[in-house]
ROPA-156854 format. One record per atom (N, C-alpha, C): atom name; x, y, z. Coordinates in steps of 0.02 Angstrom, whole numbers, plus 50000, padded with zeros to 5 digits. Layout:
// residues N
R atom     x     y     z
R   CA     X     Y     Z
...
// end
This chain:
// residues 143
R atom     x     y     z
R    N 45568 50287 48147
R   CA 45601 50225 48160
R    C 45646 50207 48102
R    N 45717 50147 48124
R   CA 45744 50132 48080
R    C 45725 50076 48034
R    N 45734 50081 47967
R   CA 45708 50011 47934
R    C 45783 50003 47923
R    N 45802 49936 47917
R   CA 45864 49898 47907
R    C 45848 49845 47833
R    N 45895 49867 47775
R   CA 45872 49830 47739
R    C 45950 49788 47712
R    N 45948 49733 47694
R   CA 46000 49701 47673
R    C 46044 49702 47587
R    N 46093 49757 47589
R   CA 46115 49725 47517
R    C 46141 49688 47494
R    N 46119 49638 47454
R   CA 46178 49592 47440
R    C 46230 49617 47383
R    N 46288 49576 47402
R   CA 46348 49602 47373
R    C 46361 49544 47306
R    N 46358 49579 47249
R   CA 46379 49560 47197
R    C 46438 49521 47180
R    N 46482 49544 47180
R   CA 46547 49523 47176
R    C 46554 49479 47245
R    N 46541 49468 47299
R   CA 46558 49416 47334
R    C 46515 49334 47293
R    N 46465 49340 47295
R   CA 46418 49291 47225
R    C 46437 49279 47158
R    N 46474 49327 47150
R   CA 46509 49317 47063
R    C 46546 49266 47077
R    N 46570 49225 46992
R   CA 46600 49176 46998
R    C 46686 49180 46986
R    N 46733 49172 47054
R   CA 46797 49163 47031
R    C 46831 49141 46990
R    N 46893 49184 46959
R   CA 46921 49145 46890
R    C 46979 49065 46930
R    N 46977 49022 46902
R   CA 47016 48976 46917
R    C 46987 48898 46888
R    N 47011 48855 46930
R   CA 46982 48800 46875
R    C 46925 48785 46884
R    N 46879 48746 46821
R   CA 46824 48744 46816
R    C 46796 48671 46869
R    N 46750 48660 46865
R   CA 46707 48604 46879
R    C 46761 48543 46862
R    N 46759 48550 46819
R   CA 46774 48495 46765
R    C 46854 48482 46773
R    N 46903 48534 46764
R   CA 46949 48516 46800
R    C 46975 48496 46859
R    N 46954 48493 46915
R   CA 46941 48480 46975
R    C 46949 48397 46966
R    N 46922 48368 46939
R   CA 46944 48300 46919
R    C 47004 48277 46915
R    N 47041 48326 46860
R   CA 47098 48320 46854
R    C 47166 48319 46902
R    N 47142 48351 46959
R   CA 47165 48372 47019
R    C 47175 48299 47064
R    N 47236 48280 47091
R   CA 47227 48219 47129
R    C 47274 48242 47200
R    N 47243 48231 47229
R   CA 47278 48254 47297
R    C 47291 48217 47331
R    N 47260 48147 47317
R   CA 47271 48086 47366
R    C 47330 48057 47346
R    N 47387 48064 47305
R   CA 47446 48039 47284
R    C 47474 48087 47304
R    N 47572 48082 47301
R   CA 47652 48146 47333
R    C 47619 48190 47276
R    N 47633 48250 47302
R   CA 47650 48294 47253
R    C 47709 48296 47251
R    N 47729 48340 47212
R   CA 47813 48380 47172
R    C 47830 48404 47238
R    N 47794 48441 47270
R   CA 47822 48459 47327
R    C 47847 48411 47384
R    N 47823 48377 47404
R   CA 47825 48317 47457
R    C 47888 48283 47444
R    N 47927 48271 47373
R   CA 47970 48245 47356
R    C 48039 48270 47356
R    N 48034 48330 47379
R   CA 48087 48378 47377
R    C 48136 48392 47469
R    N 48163 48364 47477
R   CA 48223 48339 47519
R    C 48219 48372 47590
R    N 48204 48355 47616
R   CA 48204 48390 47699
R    C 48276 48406 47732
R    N 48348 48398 47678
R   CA 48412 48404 47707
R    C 48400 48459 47737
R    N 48372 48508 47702
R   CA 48390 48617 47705
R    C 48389 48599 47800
R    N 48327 48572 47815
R   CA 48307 48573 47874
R    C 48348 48553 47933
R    N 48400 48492 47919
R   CA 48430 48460 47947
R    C 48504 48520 47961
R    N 48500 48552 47902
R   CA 48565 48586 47914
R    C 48575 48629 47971
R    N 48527 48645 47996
R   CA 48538 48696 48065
R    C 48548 48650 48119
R    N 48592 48708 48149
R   CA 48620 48703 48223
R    C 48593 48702 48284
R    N 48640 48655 48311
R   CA 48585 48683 48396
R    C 48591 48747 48426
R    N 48634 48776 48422
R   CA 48665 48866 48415
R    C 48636 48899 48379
R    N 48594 48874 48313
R   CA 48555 48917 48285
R    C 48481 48917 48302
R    N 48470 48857 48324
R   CA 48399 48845 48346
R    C 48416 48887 48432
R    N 48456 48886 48468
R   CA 48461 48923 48537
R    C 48434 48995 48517
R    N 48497 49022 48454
R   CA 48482 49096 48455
R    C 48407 49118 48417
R    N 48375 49086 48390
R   CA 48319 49091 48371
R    C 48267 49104 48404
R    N 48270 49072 48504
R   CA 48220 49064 48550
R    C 48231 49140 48569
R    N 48269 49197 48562
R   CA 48277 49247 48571
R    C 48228 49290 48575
R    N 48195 49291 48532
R   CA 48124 49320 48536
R    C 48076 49305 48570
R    N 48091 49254 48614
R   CA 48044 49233 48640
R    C 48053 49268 48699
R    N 48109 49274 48733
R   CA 48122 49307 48799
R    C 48111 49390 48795
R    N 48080 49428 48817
R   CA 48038 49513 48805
R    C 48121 49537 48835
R    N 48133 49598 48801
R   CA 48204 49652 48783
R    C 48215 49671 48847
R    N 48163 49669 48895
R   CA 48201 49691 48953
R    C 48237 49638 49002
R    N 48188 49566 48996
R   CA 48209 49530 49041
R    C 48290 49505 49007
R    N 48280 49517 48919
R   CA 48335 49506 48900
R    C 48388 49543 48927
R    N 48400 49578 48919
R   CA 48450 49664 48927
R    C 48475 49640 48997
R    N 48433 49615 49045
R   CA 48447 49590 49132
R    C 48506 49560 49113
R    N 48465 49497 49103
R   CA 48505 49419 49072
R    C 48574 49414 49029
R    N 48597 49473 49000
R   CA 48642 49486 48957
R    C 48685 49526 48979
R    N 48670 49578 49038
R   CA 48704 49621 49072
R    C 48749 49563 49135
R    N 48698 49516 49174
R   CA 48721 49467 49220
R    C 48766 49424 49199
R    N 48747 49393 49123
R   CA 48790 49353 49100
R    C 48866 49387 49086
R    N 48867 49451 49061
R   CA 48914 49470 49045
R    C 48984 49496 49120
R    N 48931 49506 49163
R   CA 48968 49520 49220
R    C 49001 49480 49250
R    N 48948 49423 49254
R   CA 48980 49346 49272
R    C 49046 49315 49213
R    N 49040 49339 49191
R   CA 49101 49319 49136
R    C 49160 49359 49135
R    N 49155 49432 49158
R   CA 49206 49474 49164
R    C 49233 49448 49233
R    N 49197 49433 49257
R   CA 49238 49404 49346
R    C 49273 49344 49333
R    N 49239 49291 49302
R   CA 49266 49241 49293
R    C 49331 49235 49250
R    N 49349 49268 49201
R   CA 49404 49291 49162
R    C 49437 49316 49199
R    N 49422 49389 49261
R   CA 49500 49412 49306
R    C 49517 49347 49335
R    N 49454 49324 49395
R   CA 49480 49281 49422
R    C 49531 49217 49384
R    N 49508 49208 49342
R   CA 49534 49146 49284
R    C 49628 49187 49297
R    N 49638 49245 49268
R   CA 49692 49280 49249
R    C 49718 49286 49308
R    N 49684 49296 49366
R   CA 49748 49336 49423
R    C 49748 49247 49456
R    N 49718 49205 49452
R   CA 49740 49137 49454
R    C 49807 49116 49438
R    N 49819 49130 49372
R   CA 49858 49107 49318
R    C 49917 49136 49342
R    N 49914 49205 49372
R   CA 49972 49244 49367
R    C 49992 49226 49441
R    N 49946 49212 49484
R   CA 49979 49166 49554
R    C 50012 49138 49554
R    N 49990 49068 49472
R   CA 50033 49000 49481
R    C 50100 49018 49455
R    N 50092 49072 49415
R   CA 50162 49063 49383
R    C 50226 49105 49450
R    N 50189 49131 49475
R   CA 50243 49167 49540
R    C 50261 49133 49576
R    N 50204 49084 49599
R   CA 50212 49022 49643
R    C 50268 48961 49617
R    N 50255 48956 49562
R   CA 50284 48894 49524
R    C 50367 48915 49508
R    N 50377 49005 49492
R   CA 50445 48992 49462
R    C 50485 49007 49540
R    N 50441 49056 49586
R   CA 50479 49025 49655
R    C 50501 48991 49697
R    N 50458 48938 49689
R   CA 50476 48883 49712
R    C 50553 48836 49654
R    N 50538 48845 49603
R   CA 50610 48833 49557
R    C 50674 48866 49567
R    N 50668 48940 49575
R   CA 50714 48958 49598
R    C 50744 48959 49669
R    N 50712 48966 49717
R   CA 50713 48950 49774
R    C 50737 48868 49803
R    N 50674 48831 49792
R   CA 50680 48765 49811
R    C 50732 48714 49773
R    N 50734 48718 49697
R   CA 50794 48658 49679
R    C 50856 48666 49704
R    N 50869 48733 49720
R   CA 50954 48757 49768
R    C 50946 48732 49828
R    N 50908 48737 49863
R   CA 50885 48714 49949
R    C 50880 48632 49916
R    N 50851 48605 49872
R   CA 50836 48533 49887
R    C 50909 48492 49876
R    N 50952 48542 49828
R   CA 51026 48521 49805
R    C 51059 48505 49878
R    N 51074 48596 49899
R   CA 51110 48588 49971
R    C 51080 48529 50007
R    N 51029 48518 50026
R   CA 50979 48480 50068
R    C 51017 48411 50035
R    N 51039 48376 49994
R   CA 51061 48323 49971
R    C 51117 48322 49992
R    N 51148 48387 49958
R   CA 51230 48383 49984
R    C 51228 48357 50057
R    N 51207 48402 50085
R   CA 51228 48407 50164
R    C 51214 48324 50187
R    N 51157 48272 50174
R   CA 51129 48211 50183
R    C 51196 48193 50161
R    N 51237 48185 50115
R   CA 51280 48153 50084
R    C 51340 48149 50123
R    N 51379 48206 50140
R   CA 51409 48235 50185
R    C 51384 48198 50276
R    N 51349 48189 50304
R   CA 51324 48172 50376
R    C 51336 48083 50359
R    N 51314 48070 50293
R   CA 51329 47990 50270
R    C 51401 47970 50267
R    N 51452 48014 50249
R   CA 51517 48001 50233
R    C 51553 47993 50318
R    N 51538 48050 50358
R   CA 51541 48058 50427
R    C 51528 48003 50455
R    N 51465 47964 50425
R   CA 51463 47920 50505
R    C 51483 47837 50477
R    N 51494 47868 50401
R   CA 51551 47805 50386
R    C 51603 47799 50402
R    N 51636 47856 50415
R   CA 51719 47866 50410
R    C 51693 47861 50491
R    N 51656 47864 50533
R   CA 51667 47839 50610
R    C 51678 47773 50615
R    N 51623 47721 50581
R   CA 51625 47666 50596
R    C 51689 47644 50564
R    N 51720 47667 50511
R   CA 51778 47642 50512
R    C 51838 47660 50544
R    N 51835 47710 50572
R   CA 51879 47708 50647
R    C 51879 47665 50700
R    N 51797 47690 50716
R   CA 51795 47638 50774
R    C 51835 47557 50728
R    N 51804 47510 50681
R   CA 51820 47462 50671
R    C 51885 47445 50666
R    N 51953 47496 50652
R   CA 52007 47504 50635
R    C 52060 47489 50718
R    N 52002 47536 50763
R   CA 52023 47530 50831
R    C 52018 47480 50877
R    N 51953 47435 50847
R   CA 51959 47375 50886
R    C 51987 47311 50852
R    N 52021 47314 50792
R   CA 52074 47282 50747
R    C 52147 47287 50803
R    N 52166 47350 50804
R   CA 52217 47391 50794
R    C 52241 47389 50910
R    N 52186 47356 50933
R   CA 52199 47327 51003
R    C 52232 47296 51034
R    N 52279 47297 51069
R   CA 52328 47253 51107
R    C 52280 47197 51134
R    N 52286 47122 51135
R   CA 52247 47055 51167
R    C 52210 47062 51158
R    N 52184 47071 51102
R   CA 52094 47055 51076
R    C 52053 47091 51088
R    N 52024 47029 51122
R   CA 51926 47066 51121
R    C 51941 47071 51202
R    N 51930 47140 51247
R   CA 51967 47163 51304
R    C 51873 47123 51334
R    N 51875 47121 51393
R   CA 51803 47101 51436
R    C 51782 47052 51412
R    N 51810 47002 51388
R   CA 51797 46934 51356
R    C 51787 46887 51423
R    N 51759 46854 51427
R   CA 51784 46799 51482
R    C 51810 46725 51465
R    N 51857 46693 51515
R   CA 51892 46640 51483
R    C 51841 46573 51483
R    N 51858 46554 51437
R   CA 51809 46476 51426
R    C 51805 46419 51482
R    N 51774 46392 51517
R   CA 51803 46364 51569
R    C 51784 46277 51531
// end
């Protein structure tokens, strides 16, 4: 049979070097230390961009790698689309300049022109019923 006997360990029972009994007194913990007094700015200085990229580790490399591949795809689409947008408006926009301010010119002219026409009628007609032998013709006499 086994007998089990216990050794005790010396050096865990020995006495640690550090302060004594007696200094321990000296020790006040219930008042700031040196440390406590020393400025919490450092802390303030980070970012919300730095505190984001920090949570990084938190998300495991593969679900990351997903998430980074999607994001990036979604962003390459959104940039053509953004670009072949851009390059629409500007086809759209200088055609219509070249095209349309000549058409909207003529388009004025011609209004201007149909205005002069149906002036220069009424002043015919008005010239012609001036320009009448005995007046106003279908008049009837006053009785």
């Amino acid at each position: 049979m086994v007998l089990l006997e216990e050794v005790p360990d010396d050096e865990l029972n020995a006495e640690q070097p550090g302060p004594s009994k007696e200094d321990e007194d000296e020790w006040d913990t219930d008042t700031e230390s040196e440390v406590s007094e020393v400025d919490d700015d450092d802390a303030l200085d980070e970012t919300f961009l730095d505190r984001v990229a920090a949570l990084k580790d938190i998300v495991p490399p593969t679900y990351r790698k997903k998430l980074s591949n999607a994001t990036s795809t979604g962003y390459g689409w959104a940039a053509k689309a953004l670009g072949m947008g851009g390059k629409t408006l500007w086809v759209v926009s200088t055609s219509a300049l070249l095209l349309g301010v000549p058409w909207a010119l003529a388009f004025s002219e011609e209004q201007q022109v149909q205005e002069m026409e149906r002036e220069m009628r009424m002043q015919q007609s008005a010239n012609e019923l001036l320009t009448q032998p005995g007046g106003q013709q279908g008049a009837k006499p006053a009785l």
